[in-house]
C-alpha positions in Angstrom: 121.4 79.0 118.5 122.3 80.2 122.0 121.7 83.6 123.4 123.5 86.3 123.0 126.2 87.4 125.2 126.9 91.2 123.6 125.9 93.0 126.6 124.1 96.2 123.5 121.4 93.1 123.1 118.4 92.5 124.0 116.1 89.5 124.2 112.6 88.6 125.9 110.2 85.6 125.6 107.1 87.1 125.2 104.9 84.5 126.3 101.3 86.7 125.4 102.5 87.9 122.0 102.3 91.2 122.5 105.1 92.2 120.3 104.0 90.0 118.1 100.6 91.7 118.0 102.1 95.3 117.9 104.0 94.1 114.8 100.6 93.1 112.9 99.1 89.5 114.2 95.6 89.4 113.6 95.7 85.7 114.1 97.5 82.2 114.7 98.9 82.2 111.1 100.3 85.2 111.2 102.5 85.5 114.3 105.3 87.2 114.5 108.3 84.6 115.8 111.4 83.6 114.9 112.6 86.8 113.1 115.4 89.1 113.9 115.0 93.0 114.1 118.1 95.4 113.5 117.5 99.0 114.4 119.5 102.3 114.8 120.8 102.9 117.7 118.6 105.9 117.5 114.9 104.3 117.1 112.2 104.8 120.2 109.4 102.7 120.3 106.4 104.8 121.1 103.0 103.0 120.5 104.4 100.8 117.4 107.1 99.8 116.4 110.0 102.0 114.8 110.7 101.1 111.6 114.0 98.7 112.0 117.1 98.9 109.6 116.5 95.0 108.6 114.1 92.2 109.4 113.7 88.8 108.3 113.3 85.4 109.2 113.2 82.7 110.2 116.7 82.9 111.8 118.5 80.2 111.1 118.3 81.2 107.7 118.8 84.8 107.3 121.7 84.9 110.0 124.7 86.0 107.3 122.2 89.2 106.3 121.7 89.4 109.8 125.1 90.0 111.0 125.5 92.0 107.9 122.9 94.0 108.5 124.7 93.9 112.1 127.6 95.6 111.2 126.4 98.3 108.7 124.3 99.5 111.6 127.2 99.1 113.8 129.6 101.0 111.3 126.8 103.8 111.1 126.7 104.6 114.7 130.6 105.2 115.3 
């Protein structure tokens, strides 16, 4: 995988996991990595996290319900 060069992206390395924590971690065997998160172009994140249009991992093998998921939110925001 490579980043992404769609400039409506955005990535991080979160090096102290605190997305990870905000998204439930309570320990090492549940961290939250390698997933992808679709949301609306609407969503705020205020505290938590909003509640995103699709998530699932681990990428490499959720990436064609990824992109669908992708495009549907894509389609809903024109």
């Amino acid at each position: 995988m490579k980043r992404i060069s769609d400039s409506r992206v955005q990535q991080y390395w979160d090096q102290s996991r605190l997305s990870s924590k905000a998204m439930g971690e309570h320990d090492r065997s549940s961290v939250v990595w390698d997933r992808v998160f679709v949301y609306s172009g609407e969503a705020v994140w205020e505290g938590s996290p909003p509640e995103p249009l699709f998530k699932d991992g681990p990428v490499i093998r959720v990436v064609p319900a990824f992109e669908n998921a992708v495009q549907r939110a894509t389609a809903a925001n024109r």
